[in-house]
N, C-alpha and C positions, 0 to 999 in steps of 0.2 A: 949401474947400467941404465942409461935411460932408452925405454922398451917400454914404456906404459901409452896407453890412449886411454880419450876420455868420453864418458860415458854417463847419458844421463839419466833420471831420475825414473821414467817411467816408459812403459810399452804394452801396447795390446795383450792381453793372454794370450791370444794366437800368436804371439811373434816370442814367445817363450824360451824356444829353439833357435829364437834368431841372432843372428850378430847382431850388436846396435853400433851406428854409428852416426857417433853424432854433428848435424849439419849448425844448429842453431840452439842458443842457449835460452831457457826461458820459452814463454808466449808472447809473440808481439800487441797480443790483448792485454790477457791476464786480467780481466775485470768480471768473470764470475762468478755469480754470488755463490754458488755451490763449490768453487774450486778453492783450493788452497794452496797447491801444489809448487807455486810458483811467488806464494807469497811474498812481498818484500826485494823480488828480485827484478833486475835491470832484462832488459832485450837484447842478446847480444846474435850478429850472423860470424859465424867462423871463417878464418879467412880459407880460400881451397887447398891452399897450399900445406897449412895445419890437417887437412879432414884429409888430406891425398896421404902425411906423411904416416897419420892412424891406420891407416888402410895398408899400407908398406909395412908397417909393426907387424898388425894382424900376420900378414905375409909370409914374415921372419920368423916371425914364433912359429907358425903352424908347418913350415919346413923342419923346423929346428924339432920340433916333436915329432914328425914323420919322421926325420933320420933316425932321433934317438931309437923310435920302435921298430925300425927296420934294424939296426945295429943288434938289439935285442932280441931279432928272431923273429917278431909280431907285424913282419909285411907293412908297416906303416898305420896300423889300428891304435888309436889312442888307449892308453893305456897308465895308469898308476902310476907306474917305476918310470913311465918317459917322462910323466909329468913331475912327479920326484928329481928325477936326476936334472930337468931343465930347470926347476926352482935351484935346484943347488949349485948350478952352474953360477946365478946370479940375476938372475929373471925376474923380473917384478910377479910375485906369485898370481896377483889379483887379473894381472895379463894373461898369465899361462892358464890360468884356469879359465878364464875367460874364452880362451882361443880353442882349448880343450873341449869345451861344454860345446862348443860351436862345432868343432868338427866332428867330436861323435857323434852329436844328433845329425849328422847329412853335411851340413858345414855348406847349403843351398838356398839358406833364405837371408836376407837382410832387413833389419827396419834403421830408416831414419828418424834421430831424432832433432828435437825437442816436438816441440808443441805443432809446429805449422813449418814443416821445412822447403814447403811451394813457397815461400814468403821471399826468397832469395830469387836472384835475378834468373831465367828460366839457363841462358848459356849458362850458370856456374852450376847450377845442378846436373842440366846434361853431362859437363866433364866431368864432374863424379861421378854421377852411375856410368859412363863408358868408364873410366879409372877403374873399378868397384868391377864391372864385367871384363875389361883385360888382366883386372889382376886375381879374380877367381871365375875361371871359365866353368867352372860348374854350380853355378846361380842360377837359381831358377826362380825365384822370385823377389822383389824390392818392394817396398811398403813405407810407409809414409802417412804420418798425421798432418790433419790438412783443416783449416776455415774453410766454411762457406763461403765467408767473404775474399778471402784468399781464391780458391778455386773460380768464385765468379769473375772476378779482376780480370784472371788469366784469359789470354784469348784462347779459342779454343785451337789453334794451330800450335800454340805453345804446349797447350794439356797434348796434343799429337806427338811432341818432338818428343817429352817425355817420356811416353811409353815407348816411342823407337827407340831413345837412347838405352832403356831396361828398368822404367819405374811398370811396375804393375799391379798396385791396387793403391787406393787410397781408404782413410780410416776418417771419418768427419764425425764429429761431435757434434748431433743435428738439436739433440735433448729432448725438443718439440718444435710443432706446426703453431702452436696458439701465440699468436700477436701477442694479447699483452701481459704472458706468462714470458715470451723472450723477452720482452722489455723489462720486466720486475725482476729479471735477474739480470740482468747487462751483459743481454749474451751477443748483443753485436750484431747481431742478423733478424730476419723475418723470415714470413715463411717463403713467400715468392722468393726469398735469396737463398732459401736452404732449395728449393726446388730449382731455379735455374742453374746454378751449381753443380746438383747432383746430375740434373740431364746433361749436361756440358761431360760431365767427366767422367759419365756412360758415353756420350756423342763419341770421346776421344778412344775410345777400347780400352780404358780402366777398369777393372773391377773395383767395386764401389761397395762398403761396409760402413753403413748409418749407425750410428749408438743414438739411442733413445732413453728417457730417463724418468721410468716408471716413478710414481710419487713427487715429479716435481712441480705438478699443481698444488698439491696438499690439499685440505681438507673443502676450497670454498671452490677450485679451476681440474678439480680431478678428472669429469669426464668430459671438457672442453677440450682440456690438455690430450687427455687421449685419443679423441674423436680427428681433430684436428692436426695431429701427428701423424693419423691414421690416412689424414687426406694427403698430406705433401709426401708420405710412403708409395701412395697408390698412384701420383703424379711424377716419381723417379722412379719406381720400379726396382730399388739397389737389389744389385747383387746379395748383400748378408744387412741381415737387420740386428742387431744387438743390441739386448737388453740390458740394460746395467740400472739396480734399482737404487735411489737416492738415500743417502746416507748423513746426516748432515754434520763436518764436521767441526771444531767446537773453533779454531782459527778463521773461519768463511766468513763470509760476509752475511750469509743464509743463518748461520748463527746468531747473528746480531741480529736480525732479522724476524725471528722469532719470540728470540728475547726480550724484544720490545712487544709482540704480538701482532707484530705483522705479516706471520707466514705459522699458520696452521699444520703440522706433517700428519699424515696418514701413518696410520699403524698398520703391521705386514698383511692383515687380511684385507685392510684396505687397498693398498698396493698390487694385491692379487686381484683384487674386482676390479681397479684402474686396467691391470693390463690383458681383464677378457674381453672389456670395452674397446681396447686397442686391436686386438686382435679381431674379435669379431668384426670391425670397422674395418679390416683392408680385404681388397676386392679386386682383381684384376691385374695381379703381378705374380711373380717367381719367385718368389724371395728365399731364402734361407732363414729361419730364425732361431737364434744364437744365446743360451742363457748362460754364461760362461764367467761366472763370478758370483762369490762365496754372497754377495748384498744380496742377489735374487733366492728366493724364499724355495723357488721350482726352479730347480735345475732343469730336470726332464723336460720343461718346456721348450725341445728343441725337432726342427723340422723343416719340411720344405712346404710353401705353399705352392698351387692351393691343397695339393694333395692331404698333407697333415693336421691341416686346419680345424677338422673335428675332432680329433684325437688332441690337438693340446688343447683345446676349449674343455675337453672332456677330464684331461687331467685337471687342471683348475676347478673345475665342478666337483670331481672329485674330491678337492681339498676342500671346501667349501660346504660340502655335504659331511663334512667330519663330524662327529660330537665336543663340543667345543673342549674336552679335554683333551682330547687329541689333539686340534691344532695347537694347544699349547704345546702338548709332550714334541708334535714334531718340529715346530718351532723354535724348542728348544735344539731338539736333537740335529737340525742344518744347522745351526749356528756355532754348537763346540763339534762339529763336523763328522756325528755321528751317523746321520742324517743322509739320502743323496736320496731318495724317492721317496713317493709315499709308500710303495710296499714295504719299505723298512718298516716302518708299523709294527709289522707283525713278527719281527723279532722279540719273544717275550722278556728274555733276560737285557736286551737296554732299555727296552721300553718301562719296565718295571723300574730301571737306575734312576731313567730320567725323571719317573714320575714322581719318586721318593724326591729327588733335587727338587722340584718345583714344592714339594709340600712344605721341606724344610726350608725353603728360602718364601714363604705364605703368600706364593703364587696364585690368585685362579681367576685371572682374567689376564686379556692382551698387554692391556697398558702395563701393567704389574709387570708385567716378561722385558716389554721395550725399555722400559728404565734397568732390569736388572743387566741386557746384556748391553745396554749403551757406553760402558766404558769399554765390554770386549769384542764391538764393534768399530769402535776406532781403529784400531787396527787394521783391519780390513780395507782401509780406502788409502 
């Protein structure tokens, strides 16, 4: 029975809950040095026609599991036995579950993928999100990974048509403000273009979510990188600031790039002094800030400015004001995810686990720690 759609590789954590559907294969970039993602792989746009008939799948299935659970008594609520009995029918399972996970969590958000899905002609997007809103009238939100340079292109009467037609927020990979930190990664923009962009696609009534990427000055552009990030933040204003901190992984070009000695990384306390710099440095916006991934060291670091601005400066000083065996023990302890604040601390019995791990594996300094979990860090990206 063919019933499957396809679906790509990656999406925001906030879009966890979402349906993905995917517009575009690849990144029409794909040349930075920090990504891997896409390695090796070709640009492709999907035709509408293919993206309309996934959307009709979606459709079919998610009917097909509302009867089942209505036949069964359960008023139409997703459930086990309908998603059982429509695998058994002959339903591609990876579909049904898919369509499943979507409508019990609300079955009201969607993300776009691949990489940059503004990149298609602005009419073929529009017919998809109307498609995508005639065919689930209870959408409440669409999302979308998007360039700088993408966004800049666009006129700003096309970023308009978007969001009437039902796109509502965009997700831009900004990384940094520093000139020649985006050029030493071939990230394809500057800062004047991560900034015209972003006001373009506030100007248009998008909600607007910058990702910035703590440690990827490294050791010689750390708080150039910061400071400077901190200014093309305070000149959009986004809606949601999200931190995602650098990871480097061993397929990237950043890889290579060290390996030769040409890119120095900060170690996690480093990375945390990068981003009080950053933080302290923005001034005169609303933002939301987002630590929402397993790389960042400080979850907790999350809040509204300017209101919360002393309180996560304070959490980070907090960590910082540690005894340095403690920021190994909790170092350790965010990373095999025993960890979620610093007050875990004072749990006595993991704290004592963790600290035995560290002795036994003749841990007692940072560096010692970043090479032992660098293999179980990969994972994570």
């Amino acid at each position: 029975m063919e019933l499957s759609f396809e679906q790509g590789p990656i999406r925001p954590p906030s879009e966890a809950k979402s349906l993905l559907i995917r517009i575009t294969r690849s990144c029409p970039w794909n040349r930075c040095a920090f990504c891997h993602t896409y390695r090796g792989q070709g640009f492709e746009i999907r035709e509408v026609s293919d993206i309309k008939r996934d959307i009709t799948t979606v459709k079919t299935v998610a009917q097909e599991l509302q009867n089942l659970s209505r036949r069964q008594g359960r008023a139409g609520a997703i459930t086990e036995e309908a998603i059982q009995a429509l695998i058994g029918k002959g339903y591609p399972p990876a579909t049904v579950m898919t369509t499943a996970s979507w409508l019990y969590h609300g079955g009201e958000t969607v993300f776009l993928q691949d990489a940059d899905s503004l990149v298609i002609k602005t009419d073929s997007l529009a017919k998809i999100l109307v498609f995508l809103k005639e065919t689930f009238p209870q959408i409440t939100r669409i999302t979308s990974y998007c360039r700088s340079g993408t966004a800049g292109r666009k006129p700003l009467a096309d970023l308009i048509a978007l969001r009437e037609a039902g796109l509502s927020r965009l997700h831009v990979g900004m990384e940094s403000g520093f000139d020649p930190l985006l050029a030493f990664i071939d990230k394809g923009a500057t800062k004047a273009r991560h900034i015209e962009a972003g006001r373009k696609i506030k100007e248009a009534g998008l909600s607007l979510c910058e990702y910035v990427m703590p440690g990827l000055g490294g050791t010689d552009w750390s708080a150039d990188h910061a400071r400077h990030t901190a200014e093309a933040l305070n000149e959009i204003n986004p809606d949601h600031i999200r931190l995602r901190s650098l990871f480097i992984v061993e397929d990237s070009n950043l890889y290579a790039l060290r390996q030769e000695g040409r890119f120095n990384p900060l170690d996690d306390e480093g990375i945390v002094r990068e981003i009080r710099i950053l933080l302290d440095s923005l001034a005169g916006i609303d933002s939301s800030i987002i630590s929402d991934h397993i790389l960042n060291l400080l979850e907790e670091v999350e809040g509204r400015l300017p209101e919360d601005k002393g309180r996560l400066l304070g959490i980070i000083d907090g960590f910082l004001a540690l005894p340095a065996d403690d920021r190994l023990v909790f170092q350790l302890g965010r990373r095999l995810g025993r960890y979620r604040r610093l007050a875990d601390l004072a749990e006595p019995a993991t704290y004592r686990s963790l600290k035995r791990c560290l002795a036994d594996a003749g841990i007692s300094e940072t560096s010692q720690l970043q090479k032992y979990l660098s293999s179980l860090m990969q994972g994570f990206v």
